[in-house]
N, C-alpha and C positions, 0 to 999 in steps of 0.2 A: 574457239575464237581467241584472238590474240591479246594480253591486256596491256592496258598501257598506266604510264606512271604519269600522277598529277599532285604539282605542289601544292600548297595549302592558299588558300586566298583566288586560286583559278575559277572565274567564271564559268564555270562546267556547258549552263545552257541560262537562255536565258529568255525568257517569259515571251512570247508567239516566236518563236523560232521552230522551223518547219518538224514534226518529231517523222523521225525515219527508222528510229532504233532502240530498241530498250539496254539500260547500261547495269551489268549485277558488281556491283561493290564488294571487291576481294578485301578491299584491304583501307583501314583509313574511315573518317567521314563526311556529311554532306550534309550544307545546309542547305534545305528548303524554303522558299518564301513566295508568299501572293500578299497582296493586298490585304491586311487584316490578319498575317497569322504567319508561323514560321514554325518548322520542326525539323529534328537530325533526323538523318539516315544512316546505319553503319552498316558492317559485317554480314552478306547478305540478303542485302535487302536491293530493291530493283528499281530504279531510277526510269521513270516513266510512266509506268503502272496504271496510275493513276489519272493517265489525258490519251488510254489507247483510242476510247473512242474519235479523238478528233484529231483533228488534221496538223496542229499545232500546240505547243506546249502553253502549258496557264498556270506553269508552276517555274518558276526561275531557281536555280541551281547553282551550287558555290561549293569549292574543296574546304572543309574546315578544319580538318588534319590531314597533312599526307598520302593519298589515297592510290591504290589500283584498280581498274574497274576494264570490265570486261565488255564489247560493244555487241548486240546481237541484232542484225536489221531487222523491223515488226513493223514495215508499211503493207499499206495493200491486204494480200494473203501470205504474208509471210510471216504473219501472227500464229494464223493457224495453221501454219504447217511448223512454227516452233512450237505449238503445243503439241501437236500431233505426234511430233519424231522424240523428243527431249522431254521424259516425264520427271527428272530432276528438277528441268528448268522450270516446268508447271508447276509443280510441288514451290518450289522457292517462290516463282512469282504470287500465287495464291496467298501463302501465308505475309508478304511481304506487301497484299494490297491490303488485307484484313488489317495490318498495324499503320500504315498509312491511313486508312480511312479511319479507324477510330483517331489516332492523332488529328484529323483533321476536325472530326466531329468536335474535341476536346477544346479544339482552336474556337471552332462556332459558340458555346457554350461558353466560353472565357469573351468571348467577344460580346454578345449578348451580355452576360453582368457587366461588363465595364462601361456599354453606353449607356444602361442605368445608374450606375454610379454616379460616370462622368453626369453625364445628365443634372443628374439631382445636388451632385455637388456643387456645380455651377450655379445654379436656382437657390439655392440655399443660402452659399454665400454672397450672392449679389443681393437679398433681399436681408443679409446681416452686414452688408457695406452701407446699404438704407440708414437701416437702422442706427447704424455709429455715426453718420453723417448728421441725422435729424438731432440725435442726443447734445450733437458737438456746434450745433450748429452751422454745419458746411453743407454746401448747395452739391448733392450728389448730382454726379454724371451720368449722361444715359449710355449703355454699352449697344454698338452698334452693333444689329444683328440679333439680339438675344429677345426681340420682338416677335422675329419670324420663328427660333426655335420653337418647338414641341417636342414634347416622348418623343423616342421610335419609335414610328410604325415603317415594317415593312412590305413595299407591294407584294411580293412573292417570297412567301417564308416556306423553309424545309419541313417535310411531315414530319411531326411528332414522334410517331413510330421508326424512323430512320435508322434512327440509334439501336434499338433495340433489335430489331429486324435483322441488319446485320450480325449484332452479337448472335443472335441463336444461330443466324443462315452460319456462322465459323462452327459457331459446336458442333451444328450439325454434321456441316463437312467433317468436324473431328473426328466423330464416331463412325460414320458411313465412307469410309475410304472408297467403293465403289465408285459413288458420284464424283468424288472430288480426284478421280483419274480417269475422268470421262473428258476429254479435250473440248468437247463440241460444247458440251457443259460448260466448261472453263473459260472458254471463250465468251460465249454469252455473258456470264456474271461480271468477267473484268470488263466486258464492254460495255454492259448495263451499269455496273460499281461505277465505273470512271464519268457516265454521264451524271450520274448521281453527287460523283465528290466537283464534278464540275457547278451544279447548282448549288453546293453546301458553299464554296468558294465563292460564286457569283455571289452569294448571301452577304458573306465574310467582304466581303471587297464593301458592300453597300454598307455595310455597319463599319466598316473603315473609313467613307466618306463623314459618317456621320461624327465618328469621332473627331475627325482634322476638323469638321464647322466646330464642334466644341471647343477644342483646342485651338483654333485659331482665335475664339472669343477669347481663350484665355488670355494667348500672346502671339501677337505677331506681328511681321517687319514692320509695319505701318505705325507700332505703337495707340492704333483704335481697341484697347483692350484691358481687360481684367486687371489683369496686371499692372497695367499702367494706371489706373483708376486709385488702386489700392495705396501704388506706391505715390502716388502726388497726392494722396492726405497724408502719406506719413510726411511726404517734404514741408507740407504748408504747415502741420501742426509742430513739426521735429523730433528729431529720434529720440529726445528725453522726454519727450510729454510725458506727464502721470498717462495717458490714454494709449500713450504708443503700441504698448505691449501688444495689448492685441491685434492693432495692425502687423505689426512684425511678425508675428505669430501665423496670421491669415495669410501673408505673403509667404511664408518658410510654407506653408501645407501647400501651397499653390507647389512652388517650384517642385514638391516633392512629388504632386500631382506631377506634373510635367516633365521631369530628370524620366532621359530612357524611355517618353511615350512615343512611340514608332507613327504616331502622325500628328511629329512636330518635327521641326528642322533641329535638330541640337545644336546644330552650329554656330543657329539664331536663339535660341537657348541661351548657350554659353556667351556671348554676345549680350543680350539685356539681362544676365543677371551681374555679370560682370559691371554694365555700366548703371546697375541700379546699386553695388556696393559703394563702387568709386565716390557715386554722387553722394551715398548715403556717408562716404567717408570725408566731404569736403566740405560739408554742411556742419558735422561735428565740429571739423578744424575750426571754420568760420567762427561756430556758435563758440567757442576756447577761447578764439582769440577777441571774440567782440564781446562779450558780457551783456553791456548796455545796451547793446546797439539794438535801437526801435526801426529805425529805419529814416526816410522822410516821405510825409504823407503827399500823394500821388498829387492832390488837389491844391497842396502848399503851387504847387510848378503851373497847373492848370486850373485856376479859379471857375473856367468860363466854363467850366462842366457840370458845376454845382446846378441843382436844380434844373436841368438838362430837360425833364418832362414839359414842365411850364415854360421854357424857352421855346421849343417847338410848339405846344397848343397856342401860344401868344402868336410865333412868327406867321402859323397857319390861319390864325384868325377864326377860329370851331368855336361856334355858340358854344351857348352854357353848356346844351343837355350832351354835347359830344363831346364837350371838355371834362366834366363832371365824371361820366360814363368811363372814357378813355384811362383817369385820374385812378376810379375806382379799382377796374380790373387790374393795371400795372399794381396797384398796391396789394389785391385779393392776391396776384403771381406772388408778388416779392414774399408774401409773407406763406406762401405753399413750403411747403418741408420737402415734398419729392413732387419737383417741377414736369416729372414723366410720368407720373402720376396716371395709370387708366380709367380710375373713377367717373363716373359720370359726372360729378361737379367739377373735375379738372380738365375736363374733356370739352365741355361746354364754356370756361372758362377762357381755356384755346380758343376757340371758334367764337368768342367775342371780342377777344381781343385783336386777332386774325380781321374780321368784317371791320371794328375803327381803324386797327392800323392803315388800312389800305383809305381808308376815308379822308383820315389827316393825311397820307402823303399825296393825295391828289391834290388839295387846297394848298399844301407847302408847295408842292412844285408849280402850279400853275402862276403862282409869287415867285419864286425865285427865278421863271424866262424872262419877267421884267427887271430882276434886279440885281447889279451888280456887284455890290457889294455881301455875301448870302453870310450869315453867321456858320461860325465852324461845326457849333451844333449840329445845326441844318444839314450841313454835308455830312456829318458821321450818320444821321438819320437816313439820308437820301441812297450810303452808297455800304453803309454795314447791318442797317436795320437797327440802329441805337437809339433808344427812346430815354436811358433812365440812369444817372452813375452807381445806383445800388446793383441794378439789378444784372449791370456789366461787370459787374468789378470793380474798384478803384484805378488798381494799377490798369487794367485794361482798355478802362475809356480814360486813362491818360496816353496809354500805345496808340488808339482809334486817333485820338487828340493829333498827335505827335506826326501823322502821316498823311492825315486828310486833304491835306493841301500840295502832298506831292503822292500822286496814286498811280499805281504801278500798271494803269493801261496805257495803250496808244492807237488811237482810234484808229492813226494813218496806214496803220497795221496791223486794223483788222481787230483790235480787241480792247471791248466799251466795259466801263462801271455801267451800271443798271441806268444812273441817272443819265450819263451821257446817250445813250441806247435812247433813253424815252425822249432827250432833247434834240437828236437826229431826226427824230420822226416827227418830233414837234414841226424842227427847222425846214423836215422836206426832202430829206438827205436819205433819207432808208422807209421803205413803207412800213406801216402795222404787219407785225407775224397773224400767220394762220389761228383761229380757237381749235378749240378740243373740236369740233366737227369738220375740222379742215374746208373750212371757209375762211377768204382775207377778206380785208376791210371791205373791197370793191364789191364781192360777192353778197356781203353781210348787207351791208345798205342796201344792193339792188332787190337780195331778198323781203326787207324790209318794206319795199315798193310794191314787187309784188303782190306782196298780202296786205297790201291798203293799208298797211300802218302808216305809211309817212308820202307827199305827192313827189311829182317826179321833181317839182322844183326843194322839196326837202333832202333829196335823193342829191341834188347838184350840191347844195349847202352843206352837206353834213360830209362829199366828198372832200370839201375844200376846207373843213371845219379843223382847225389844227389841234381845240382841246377834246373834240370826239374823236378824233384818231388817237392820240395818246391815252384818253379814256377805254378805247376800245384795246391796246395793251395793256393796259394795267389788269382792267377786268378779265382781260382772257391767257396771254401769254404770263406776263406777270405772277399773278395771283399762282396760276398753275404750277408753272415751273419752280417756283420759290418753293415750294412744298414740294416737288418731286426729289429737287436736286438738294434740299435737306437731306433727304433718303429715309429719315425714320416719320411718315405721315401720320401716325395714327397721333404723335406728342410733338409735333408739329405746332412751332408758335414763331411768327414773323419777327419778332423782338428781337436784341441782341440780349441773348442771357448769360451769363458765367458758368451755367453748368451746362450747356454746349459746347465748351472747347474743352476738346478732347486733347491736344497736342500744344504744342507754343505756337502761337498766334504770326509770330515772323516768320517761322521755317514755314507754315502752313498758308502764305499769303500765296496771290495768285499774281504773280506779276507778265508784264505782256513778254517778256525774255524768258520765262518760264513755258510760257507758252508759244514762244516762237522755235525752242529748243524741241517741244515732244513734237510739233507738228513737223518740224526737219527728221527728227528720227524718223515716225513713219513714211515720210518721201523718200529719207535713203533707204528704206527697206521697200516698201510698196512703192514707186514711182511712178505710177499712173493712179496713182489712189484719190488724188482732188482731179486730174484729167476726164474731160468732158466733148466728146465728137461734136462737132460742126463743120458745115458744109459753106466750102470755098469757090466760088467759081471767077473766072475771068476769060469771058469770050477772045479779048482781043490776043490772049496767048492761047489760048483756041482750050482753057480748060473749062470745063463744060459741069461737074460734078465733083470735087474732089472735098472727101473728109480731113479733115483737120483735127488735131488734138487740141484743145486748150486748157490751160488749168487756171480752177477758181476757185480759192482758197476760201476756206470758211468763215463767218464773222462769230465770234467768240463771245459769249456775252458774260459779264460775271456776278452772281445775282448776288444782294449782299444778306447772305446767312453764313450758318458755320453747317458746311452740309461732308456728306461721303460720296452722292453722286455724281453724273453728267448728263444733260441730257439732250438728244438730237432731235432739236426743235422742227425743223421744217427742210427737207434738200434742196430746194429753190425756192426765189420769192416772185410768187405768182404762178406766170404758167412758161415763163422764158427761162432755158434750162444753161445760159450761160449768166445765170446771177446766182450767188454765193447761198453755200446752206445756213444755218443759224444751229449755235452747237450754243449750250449754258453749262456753265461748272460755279458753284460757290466759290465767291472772292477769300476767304478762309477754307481752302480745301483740307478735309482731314486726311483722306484716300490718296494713294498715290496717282500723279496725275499724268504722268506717263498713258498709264495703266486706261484711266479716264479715256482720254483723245483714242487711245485705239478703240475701245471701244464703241465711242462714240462713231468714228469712222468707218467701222465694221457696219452700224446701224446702215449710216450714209451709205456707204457700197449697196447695200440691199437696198433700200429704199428709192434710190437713184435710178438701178438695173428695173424695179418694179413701175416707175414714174417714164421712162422709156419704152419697157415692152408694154406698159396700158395693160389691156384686160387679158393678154399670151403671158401673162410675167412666169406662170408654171405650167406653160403647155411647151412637151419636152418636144416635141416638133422644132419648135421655133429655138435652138441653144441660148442660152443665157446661163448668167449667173444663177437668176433666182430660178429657171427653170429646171437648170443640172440639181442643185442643192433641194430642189425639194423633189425630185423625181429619187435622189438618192437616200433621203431620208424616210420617203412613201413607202418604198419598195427596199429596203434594207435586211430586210428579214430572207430575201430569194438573192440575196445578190451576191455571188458565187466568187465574187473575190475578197468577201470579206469572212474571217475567221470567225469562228463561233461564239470566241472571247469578244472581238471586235464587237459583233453585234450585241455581245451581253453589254459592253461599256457604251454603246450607242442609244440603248435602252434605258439604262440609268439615265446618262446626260437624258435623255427625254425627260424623263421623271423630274428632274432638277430642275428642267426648262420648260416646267408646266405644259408640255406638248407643244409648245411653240416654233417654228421651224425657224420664224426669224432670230430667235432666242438663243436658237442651235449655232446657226451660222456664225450670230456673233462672240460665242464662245469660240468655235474654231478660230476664226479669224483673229481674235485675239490670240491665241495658242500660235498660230501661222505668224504671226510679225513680234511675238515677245520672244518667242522659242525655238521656233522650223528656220526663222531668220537668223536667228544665232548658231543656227549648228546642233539646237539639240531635237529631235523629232519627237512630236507628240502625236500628232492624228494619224487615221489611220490612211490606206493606199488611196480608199476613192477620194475619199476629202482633200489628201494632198494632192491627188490630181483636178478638184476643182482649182481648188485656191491657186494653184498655179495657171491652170487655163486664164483666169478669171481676175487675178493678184498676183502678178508674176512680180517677184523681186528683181532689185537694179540690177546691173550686170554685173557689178564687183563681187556682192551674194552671189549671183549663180556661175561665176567663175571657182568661186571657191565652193561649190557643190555638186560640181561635174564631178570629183570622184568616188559622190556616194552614189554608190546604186541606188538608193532607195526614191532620188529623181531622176534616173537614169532616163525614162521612157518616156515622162513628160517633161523634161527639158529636150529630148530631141525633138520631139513636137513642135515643142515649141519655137525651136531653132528653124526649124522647116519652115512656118509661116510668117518669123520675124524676117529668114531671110528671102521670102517673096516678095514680102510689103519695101523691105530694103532693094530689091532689084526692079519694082513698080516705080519707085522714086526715086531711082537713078537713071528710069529711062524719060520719066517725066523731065529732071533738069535738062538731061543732053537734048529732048527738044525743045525747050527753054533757049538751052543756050545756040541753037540749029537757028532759032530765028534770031539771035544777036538779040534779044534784051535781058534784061540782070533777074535774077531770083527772085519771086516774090517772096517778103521778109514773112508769110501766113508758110507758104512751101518749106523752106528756110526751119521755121523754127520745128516744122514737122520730121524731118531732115532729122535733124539734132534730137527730137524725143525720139526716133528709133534707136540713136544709138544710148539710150539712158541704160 
């Protein structure tokens, strides 16, 4: 067989790319990688080996010196007719899987201690950043995420015996040269070995998940992290405190934790630590040049903050025992040392505080629809959840202060503060959202008739009743969502607290141009993604039936916490499928909010496709969205176009997405418009053949996607049925225009969405 020369840095193969061939390494070497673990290959050893049994490679391949390598095709049965005819190449291949597969074991076992480490190192020091916080008195931060961690457990772990089984099955081969020039023999073991290193890998990959969750608590783009926790005490207290030390200290062990860990980005790495010197270097300068400098106290500029609890209980008008009550617990918080506290006394503290807050803002706002002049208090209360200047910050509820009066929604565009949301509905302008039972307002009452709670004439009164309808948001939609879209529920507290904000407060606002930007991006990528079918007809130009596209854009609502999530509240209001979904994201978002809206919209998409096909939503008879996607994820395991890796990372994501199918989708879909839409491919063949059936991007994307193969099949598909629907409504116009009267502007705009 012929060899050929490869320079160093050549992509040799790379991870599911079809194996056809096994490659023997004359000369030079070869770096290996999966998920979790990486090892050389030199001078005789056999590139492949190790993935004969299947169908595609699950090991990605790279020249790392120089190399010559030899090509020998081993699809099919041309494995075993190379053992059969070539007892050299047997010989080489055997001992060449035996050193592969203990390297690989070697990878599992290093991978293994490190997520205990990592693990424990993380837990350690978060509960010694506690500690230095309470001493120094500073209101520690909660890190998001590090609620849900636990240990590693793995669903499916390699036998114990593995390792050793091997080692002796080599000796044994060693001494018994008989066996090990038995081909048919030889065969079996690499095909048996290689499913075998395929499970140790599947292993290695899931323990590399688990690291990058670690590792992303530590650091990452978002700034929701360790990292970032550690180093805004060293800024607030400064790099000469007598205390610093050991911040500085806990930050260097981190980065060192971090420099070179393979699931973290370096790039993003060298990037915050780069801008955590700069800063730590400009704050020196400052502290040089200013000596004295105290600063000027937040409440010098803003007086009318001062005692901000008692301005609100006063404006609300709350008897004694609710004033008293409300007074207590804000003070029992202020004076908690770790506000995230799981305790049962902090826990229950939460959830009292939680049942008055929502008490006092109903009494406030039902005063503030009569009056016009509302104190600024009131609106920091109403639209950030501000109760108290200690328990904000100073400088903080001077920022709240500073902006209350110009807030970064616009209704006319679709996106409400919380307060304006509840005073729409007050006004008559938007109905109550659905409760957690998905029942609306109208349902909720009628049910209430029903079961002889209330007569039918209570039934008419409480529909027209404007403080029971806003009542019945607070208590249901409200109350909910503010604790979802926090995202950490279990230390969860309605208040604005200072050890909530994770990021700066400005960068991290939610404003309606921020949000009119992500929801454009996903239009230019998904373009049918808020479009909605309805049915046009017009006798007198003789059309009888005609669907129509329409799109209805979402109402936005921003609830006022400091949260990480999004959540997609309800996809129509009521049971009329051309009225807008309700999406909520925190007015202080810490999460990138890009990232939010797609997901959110991912939600939508599904839930939409399920709220039209009714009770077929996964009967794969009927095509759908929701019905492809869960026929595909059902049956995943027999479905003959997917890889065996495919299906192992299919498996996983289940696992991550608690079994969830809708959980699933939204993952893809997110994957499909941050990623597949940019050019770079994540999912696998069937998936990108839903999402495009189903989520076909604009035409500008898939002009510039025609020449990957990889949507080769289902872009033309797709082109086949865009361009039927385009030659149905070209011949609809020309009888349009047969009988001499003009476009209908419904035809017209439908027209124009084909060609999006």
């Amino acid at each position: 067989m012929a060899a050929k020369e490869y320079k160093a840095g050549t992509l040799l193969i790379q991870e599911e790319q079809a194996l056809t061939a096994l490659h023997v390494i004359a000369k030079g070497s070869i770096h290996a990688t999966f998920p979790g673990g990486e090892f050389y290959l030199s001078k005789g050893d056999v590139i492949g080996v190790c993935e004969v049994f299947s169908d595609s490679h699950f090991i990605s391949y790279r020249v790392a010196e120089d190399a010559i390598i030899a090509s020998y095709p081993c699809n099919g049965s041309l494995l075993s007719n190379l053992l059969h005819a070539n007892h050299d190449m047997a010989n080489l291949t055997l001992s060449s899987f035996f050193r592969q597969m203990h390297e690989i074991l070697d990878q599992y076992e290093l991978s293994k201690f490190d997520c205990d480490n990592f693990y424990h190192y993380l837990t350690d020091s978060y509960a010694e950043y506690i500690d230095f916080c309470s001493k120094n008195g500073l209101s520690p931060r909660a890190l998001p995420g590090l609620e849900n961690l636990t240990e590693l457990v793995l669903e499916e772990d390699i036998h114990d015996w593995l390792s050793g089984y091997y080692e002796q099955l080599q000796k044994l081969l060693d001494t018994n040269t008989s066996s090990a020039k038995d081909a048919d023999f030889l065969l079996g073991l690499l095909l048996k070995g290689s499913e075998d290193i395929h499970s140790i890998t599947s292993v290695c990959r899931a323990m590399f998940d688990y690291k990058s969750e670690i590792a992303s608590l530590l650091m990452n783009e978002n700034h929701l992290d360790f990292f970032d926790l550690y180093a805004s005490v060293l800024y607030k207290i400064g790099p000469n405190a007598e205390d610093s030390t050991s911040i500085i200290a806990a930050i260097s062990t981190m980065m060192i934790q971090l420099e070179g860990q393979p699931s973290i980005d370096q790039t993003m790495y060298q990037s915050r630590v780069h801008e955590y010197r700069t800063k730590l270097d400009s704050i020196n300068q400052y502290m040089a040049e200013h000596p004295e400098s105290d600063g000027v106290s937040s409440t010098d500029e803003t007086p009318e903050i001062m005692d901000s609890l008692n301005t609100i209980l006063t404006y609300a008008e709350c008897d004694e025992e609710l004033t008293t009550s409300f007074k207590n617990a804000i003070a029992q918080y202020n004076k908690l040392k770790d506000k995230n506290s799981t305790e049962d006394s902090a826990r229950k503290l939460r959830l009292v505080i939680s049942k008055f807050f929502y008490q006092v803002y109903k009494k406030a706002f039902f005063k503030s629809v009569t009056d016009y002049n509302i104190p600024n208090v009131l609106k920091m209360f109403f639209n950030f959840g501000y109760v108290d200047e200690q328990l904000a910050g100073m400088d903080n509820a001077a920022y709240l202060y500073s902006i209350v009066n110009n807030l970064p929604s616009n209704p006319s565009e679709k996106v409400y503060t919380i307060y304006e949301w509840l005073r729409a509905i007050y006004d008559g302008k938007k109905t109550p959202s659905r409760n957690e039972f998905d029942s609306d307002y109208a349902a909720y009452v009628h049910e209430m008739k029903v079961t002889g709670k209330i007569s039918a004439e209570q039934e008419t009164n409480m529909l027209n009743d404007k403080k029971q309808r806003v009542s019945f948001e607070i208590d249901n939609m409200f109350t909910s969502v503010n604790k979802i879209s926090f995202g950490r529920i279990s230390t969860f507290s309605p208040v604005f607290s200072e050890h909530n904000i994770l990021k700066d407060l400005q960068t991290s606002l939610v404003t309606a141009e921020r949000v009119k930007t992500g929801i454009n991006y996903i239009r230019s990528t998904d373009f049918s993604a808020f479009y909605r079918d309805t049915i046009y007809t017009n006798p007198d130009l003789g059309i009888g039936k005609e669907y129509v596209s329409v799109e209805i854009l979402p109402d936005i609502i921003l609830m006022p916490n400091i949260g990480i999530r999004g959540v997609m509240w309800q996809e129509i209001e009521g049971r009329k499928r051309t009225t807008p979904s309700r999406m909520m994201v925190s007015i202080f978002q810490m999460e990138d909010l890009n990232s939010l809206l797609v997901r959110m919209t991912g939600e939508y998409r599904w839930e939409m496709c399920k709220r039209i096909q009714g009770a077929r939503w996964n009967d794969i008879s009927d095509a759908s969205l929701t019905s492809e996607y869960f026929d595909y994820i059902q049956f995943y395991k027999k479905n003959r176009d997917l890889s065996a890796d495919a299906k192992d990372k299919i498996k996983l994501s289940m696992q991550k997405a608690k079994n969830s199918f809708k959980e699933m989708f939204i993952r893809d879909y997110s994957s499909w418009i941050l990623f597949e839409g940019a050019g770079s491919p994540r999912l696998n063949k069937v998936a990108r053949s839903i999402l495009f059936t189903y989520c076909p991007f604009s035409k500008e994307i898939r002009n510039k996607l025609k020449a990957n193969p990889l949507y080769k099949e289902t872009m033309d598909r797709y082109d086949i049925k865009l361009g039927q629907k385009i030659h149905h409504m070209n011949n609809l116009f020309q009888k349009i225009k047969n009988l001499g009267a003009d476009i209908p502007p419904e035809i017209q705009k439908q027209r124009n969405y084909l060609d999006l």
